[in-house]
C-alpha positions in Angstrom: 72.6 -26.9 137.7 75.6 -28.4 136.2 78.2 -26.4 134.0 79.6 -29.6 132.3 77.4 -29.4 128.9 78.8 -25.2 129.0 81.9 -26.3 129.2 82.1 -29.3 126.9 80.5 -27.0 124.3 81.8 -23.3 124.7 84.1 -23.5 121.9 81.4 -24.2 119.4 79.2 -21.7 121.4 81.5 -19.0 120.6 81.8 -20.0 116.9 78.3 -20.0 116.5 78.3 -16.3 117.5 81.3 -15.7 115.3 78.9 -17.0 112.5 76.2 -14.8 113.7 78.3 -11.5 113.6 79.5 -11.8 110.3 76.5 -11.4 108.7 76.2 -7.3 108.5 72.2 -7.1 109.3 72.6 -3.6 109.3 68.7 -2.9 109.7 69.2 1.4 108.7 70.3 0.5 105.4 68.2 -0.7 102.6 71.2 -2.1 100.9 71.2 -4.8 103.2 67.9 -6.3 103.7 69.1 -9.6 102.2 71.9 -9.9 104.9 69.1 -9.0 107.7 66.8 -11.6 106.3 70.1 -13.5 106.8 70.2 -13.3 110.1 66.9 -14.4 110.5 67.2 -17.5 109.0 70.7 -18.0 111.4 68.4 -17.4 114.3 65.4 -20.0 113.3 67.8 -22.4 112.5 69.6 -22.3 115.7 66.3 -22.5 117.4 65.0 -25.3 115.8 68.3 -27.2 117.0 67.9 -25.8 120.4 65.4 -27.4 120.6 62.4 -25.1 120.1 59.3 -25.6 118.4 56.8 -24.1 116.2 59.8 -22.0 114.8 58.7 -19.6 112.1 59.9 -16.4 110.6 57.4 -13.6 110.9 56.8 -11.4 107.7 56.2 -7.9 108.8 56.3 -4.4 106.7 59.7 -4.1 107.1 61.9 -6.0 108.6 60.9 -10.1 109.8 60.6 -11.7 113.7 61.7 -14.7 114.5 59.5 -16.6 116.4 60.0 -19.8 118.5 58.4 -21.6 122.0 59.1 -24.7 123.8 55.5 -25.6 126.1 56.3 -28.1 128.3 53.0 -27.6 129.8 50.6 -25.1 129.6 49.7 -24.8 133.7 53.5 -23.7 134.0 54.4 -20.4 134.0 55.5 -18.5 130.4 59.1 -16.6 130.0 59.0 -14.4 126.6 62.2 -13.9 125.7 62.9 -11.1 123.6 65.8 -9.9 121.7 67.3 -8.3 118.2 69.5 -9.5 115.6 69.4 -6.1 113.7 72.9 -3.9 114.3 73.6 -0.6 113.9 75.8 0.6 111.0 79.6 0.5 111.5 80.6 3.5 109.4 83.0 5.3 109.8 85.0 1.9 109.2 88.4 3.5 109.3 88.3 3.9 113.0 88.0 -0.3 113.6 91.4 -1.9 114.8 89.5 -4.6 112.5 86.9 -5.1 110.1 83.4 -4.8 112.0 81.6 -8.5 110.6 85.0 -10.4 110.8 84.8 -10.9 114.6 88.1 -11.3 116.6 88.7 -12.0 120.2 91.3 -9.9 122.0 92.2 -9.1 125.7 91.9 -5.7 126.9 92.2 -3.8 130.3 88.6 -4.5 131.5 88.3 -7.9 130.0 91.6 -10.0 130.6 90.4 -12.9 129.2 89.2 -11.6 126.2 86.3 -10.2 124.3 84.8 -10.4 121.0 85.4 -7.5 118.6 82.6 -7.1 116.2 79.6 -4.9 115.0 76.8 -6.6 117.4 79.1 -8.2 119.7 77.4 -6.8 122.6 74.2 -5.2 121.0 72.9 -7.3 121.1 73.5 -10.6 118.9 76.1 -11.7 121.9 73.3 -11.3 124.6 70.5 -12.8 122.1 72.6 -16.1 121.5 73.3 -16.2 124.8 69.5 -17.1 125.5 69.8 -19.7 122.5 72.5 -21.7 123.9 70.9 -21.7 127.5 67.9 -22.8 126.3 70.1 -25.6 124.2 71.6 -26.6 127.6 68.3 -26.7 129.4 67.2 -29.0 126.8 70.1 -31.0 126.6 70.2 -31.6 130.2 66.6 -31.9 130.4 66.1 -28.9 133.3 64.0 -26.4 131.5 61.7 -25.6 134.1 58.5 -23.6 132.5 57.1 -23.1 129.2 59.5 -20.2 126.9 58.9 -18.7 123.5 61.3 -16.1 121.5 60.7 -13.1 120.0 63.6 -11.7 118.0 63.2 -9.1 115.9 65.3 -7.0 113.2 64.0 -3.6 113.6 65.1 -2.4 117.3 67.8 0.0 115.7 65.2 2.1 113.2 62.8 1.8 116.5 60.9 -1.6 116.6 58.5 0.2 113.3 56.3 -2.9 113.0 56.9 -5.0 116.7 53.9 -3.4 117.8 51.5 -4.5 114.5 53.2 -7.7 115.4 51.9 -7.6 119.3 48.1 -6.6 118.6 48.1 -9.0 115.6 49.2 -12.0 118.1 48.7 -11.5 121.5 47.7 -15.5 121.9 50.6 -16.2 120.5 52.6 -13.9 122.7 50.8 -14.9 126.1 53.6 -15.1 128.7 54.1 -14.4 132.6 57.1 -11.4 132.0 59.5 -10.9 129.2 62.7 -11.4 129.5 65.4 -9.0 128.0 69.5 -9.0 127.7 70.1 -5.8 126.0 71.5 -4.0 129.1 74.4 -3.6 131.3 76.0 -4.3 134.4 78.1 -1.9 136.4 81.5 -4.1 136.2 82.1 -8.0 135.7 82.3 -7.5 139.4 79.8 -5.8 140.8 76.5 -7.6 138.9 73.5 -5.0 138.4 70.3 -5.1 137.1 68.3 -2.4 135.2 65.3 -0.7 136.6 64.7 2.0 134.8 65.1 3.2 131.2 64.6 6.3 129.0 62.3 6.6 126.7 63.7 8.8 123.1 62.4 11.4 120.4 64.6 11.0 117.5 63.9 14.2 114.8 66.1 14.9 111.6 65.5 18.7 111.4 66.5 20.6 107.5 67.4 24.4 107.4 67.2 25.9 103.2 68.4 29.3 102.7 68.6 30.0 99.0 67.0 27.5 96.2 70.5 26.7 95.3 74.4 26.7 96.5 75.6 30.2 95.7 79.6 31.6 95.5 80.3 32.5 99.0 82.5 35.5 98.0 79.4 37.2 96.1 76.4 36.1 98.3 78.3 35.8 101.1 77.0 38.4 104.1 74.0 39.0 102.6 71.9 35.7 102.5 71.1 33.3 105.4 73.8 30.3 105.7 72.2 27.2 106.6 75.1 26.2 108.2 75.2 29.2 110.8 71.9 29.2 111.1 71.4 25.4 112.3 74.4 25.9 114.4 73.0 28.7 116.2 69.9 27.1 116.0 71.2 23.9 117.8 73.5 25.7 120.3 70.4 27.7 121.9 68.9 24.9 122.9 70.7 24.7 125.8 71.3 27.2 128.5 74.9 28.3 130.3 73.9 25.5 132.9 73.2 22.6 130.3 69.0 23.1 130.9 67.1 22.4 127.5 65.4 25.7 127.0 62.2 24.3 124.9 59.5 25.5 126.9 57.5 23.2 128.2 60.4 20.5 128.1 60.4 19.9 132.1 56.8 20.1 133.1 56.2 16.2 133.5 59.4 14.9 134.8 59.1 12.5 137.6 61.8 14.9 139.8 63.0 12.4 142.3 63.3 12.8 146.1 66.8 13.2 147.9 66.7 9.9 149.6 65.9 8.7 145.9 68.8 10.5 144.9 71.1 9.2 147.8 69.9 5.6 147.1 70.8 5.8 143.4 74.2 7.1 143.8 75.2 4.2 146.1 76.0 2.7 142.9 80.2 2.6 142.8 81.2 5.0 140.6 84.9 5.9 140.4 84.5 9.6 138.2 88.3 9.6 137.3 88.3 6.2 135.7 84.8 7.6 134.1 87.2 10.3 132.2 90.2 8.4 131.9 88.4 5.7 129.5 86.5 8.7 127.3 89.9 10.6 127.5 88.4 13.6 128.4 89.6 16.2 130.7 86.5 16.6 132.5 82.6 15.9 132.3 79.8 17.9 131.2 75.9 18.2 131.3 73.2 19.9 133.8 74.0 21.6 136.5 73.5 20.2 140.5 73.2 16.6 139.0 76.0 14.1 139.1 76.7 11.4 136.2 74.6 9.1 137.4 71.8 10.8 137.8 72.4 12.8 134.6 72.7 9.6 132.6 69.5 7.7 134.1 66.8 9.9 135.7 67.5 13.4 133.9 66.4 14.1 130.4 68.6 15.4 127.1 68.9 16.7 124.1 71.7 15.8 121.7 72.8 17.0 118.2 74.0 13.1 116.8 75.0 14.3 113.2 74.9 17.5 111.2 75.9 18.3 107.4 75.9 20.1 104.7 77.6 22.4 102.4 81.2 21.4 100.7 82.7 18.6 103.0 85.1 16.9 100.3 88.8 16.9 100.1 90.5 20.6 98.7 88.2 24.1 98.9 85.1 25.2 97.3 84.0 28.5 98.6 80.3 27.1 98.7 77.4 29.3 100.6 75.1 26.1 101.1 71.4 25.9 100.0 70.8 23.4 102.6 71.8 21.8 106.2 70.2 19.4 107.9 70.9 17.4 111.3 70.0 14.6 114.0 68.6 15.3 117.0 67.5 13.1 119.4 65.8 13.7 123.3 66.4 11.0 125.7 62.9 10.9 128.1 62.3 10.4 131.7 59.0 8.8 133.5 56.3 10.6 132.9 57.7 12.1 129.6 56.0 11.7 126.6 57.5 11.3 123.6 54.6 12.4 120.9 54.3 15.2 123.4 58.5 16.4 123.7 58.5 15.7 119.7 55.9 18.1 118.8 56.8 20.9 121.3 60.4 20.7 119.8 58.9 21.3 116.2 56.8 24.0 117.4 59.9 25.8 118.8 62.4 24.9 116.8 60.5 26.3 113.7 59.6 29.1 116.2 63.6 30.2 116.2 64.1 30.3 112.7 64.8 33.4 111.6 63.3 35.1 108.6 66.0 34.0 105.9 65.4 30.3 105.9 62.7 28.0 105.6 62.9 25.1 108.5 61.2 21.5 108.2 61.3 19.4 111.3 60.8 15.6 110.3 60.5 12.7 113.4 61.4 9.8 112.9 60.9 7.0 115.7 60.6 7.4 119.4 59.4 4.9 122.7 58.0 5.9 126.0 60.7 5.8 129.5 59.6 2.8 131.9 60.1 2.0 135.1 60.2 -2.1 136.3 59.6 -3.4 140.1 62.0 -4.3 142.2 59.8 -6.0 144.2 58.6 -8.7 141.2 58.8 -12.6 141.5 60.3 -12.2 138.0 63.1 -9.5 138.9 63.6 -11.3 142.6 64.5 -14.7 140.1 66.9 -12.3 138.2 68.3 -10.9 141.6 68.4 -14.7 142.8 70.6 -16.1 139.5 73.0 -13.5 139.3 73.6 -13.7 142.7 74.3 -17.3 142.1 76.7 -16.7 139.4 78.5 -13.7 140.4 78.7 -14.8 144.4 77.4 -11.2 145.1 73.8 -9.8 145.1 73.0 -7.3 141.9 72.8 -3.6 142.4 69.4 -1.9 141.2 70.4 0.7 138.6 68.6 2.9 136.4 69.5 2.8 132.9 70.5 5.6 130.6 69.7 4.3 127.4 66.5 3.3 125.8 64.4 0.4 124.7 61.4 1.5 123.2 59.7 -2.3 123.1 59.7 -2.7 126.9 56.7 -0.1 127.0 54.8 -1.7 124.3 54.5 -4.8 125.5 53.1 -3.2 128.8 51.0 -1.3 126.8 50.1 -4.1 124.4 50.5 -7.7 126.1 50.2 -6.5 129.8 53.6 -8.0 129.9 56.5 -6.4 132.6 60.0 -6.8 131.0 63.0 -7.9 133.5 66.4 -6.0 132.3 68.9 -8.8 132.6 72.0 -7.4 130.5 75.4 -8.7 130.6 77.3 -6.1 128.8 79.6 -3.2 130.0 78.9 0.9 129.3 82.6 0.6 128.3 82.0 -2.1 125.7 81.9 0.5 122.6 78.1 0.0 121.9 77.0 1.8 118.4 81.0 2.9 118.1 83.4 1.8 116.2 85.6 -1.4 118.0 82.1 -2.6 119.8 82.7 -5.2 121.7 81.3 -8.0 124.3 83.9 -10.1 126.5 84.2 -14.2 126.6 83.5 -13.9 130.5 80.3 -11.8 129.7 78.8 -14.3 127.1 79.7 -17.2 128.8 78.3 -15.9 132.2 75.5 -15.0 130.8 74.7 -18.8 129.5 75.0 -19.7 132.9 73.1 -17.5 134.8 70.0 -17.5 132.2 68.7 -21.2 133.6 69.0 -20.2 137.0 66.5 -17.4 136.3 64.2 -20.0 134.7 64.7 -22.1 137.8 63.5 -19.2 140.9 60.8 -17.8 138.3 59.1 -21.5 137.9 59.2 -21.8 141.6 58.0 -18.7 142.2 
């Protein structure tokens, strides 16, 4: 395949982005669903100059799809490419070097030639457009190989609500071969890797109430409950003094993995001290007798990801709190359920509280872990265009994040997912200063045809 038309045209590819990222879809935030529907209508248009056909946006009760599909001929095979436009929120915005939906490009130690500052950068609007301009180039050049249709939806940050409706309600429509997802990472620009393995997640907002109103901490104090203490007491016993989750029943279906598993994962590279010095932390943490590795991608957690309540403005106010409430979400392994791990963490966290408060556990979205063959035409196509780009074969990796979607559309279109990501861990995903580097995005638009290219002939 030829990189002129990439090169002639990767200013105005980057731009487009920039264009993209600047509208703050922020899909967790009612206050701006008219900048989500936004994006949608950014996505369809670039589509429909792509190239694409029967381009439509996709009503659902939340949140819209965007759908699009090029058939060059129905005997060929089918890619479903799948992707989101939605983007976490960027508070707290005082710790961006700049303002999160005015996207800058500046060098940094890992990328040297630059990367794109912005909320989305890299999760995933960078990695969505990145499909967009491929397909452009395939079409330009006249080289796309097999039929493709797009599935981009603004929901994957409040957990994909409606995709599923979406799936049952067009599986015709949806008919494909594999899907096709860039919402991953690789190990370093270079040392290409390819996911195959996620976790799944049970995300809960738990609410501790003492008395029915704030009371003067001076009088009350000492004899009534405090939320506060309570919660954080609460949360703390969750774990033991070697990082184990003490819910019972937490461990009884994970997929515990062999020692040869074990050695084979961990011939990832991993350099630990570089792990520490770019977290500027003095030293790791987590369960005991597993490394980082295997602690981020085939062990399961349980995290406390916001907690509040009482007086938190500027001065005192000698406040004993009515109320406390906090996030907590449980990252899955295979064979982990998530309705299951949900409801026996309500049933013991309400089983802890003590007598003076009143606890209400509330879930709020989850997905199931998955694991994807290594031994697929579809991920052997990924292996082969990677390996074309980078000069070097990918590394098989499991990945310690989720995406909740890649288990529905196994469950609901019979459809494996290939984890094709182009981002870095270090890349400040759902943190303030996220990122995505110019030699990511653009590699990326040149690796996606040659996927499209093994996969036809396959």
């Amino acid at each position: 395949m030829s990189a002129t038309y990439l090169n002639q045209h990767k200013d105005r590819f980057l731009n487009e982005l920039f264009e993209l990222l600047r509208i703050p879809s922020i899909s967790a935030d009612s206050a701006f669903k008219g900048d989500v529907e936004k994006a949608a209508i950014y996505i369809k248009d670039k589509l429909i100059a792509a190239g694409a056909d029967a381009v439509e946006i996709c009503p659902t009760a939340g949140h819209p799809i965007v759908y699009g599909e090029k058939i060059i001929d129905p005997a060929m095979p089918t890619v479903l490419v799948y992707g989101h436009y939605d983007v976490q929120p960027a508070v707290p915005l005082e710790l961006w070097d700049t303002p999160p939906f005015e996207p800058q490009v500046r060098k940094t130690a890992i990328h040297p030639d630059g990367a794109i500052f912005a909320r989305g950068a890299c999760d995933d609007k960078g990695q969505v457009y990145m499909h967009l301009k491929a397909f452009e180039m395939m079409m330009a050049e006249n080289t796309l190989p097999c039929n493709v249709k797009f599935m981009i939806e603004g929901e994957e940050e409040v957990g994909s609500s409606h995709l599923g409706d979406f799936c049952i309600a067009n599986k015709e429509k949806l008919k494909a071969d594999v899907v096709l997802i860039s919402d991953t990472s690789i190990i370093a620009n270079d040392i290409p890797s390819i996911d195959c393995g996620l976790r799944g997640l049970s995300y809960v907002e738990v609410e501790v109430t003492g008395p029915n109103r704030d009371l003067h901490s001076g009088v009350y104090g000492g004899a009534v409950a405090n939320p506060i203490n309570i919660l954080a007491k609460m949360i703390a016993s969750m774990h033991d003094e070697n990082n184990h989750i003490t819910i019972p029943g937490f461990y009884d279906k994970v997929l515990e993995l062999s020692q040869e598993e074990r050695t084979l994962l961990n011939q990832a590279p991993f350099d630990l001290e570089a792990y520490k010095k770019d977290l500027d932390i003095n030293d790791i943490w987590g369960e005991k007798s597993f490394n980082v590795l295997e602690r981020t991608g085939i062990r399961p957690t349980l995290d406390c990801n916001g907690i509040w309540g009482g007086y938190i403005g500027e001065g005192a106010k000698t406040v004993l709190p009515s109320k406390a409430f906090a996030k907590i979400s449980m990252r899955l392994v295979p064979n982990q359920s998530s309705y299951e791990i949900t409801d026996l963490f309500k049933r013991h966290f309400e089983s802890i509280a003590p007598a003076g408060v009143k606890v209400v556990v509330r879930p709020h979205h989850g997905g199931e872990p998955v694991l994807t063959p290594i031994d697929s035409k579809a991920y052997k196509a990924a292996e082969y265009a990677m390996e074309k780009t980078f000069g070097k074969k990918p590394v098989p990796t499991r990945g310690g994040g989720s995406i909740p979607i890649v288990a529905l559309f196994e469950r609901e279109l019979g459809l494996k997912s290939v984890l094709m990501g182009f981002g870095l861990d270090s890349d400040a995903l759902h943190s303030p200063n996220e990122h995505y580097g110019l030699f990511n995005y653009y590699k990326g638009i040149e690796t996606i045809p040659y996927f499209f290219e093994k996969f036809a002939e396959a």
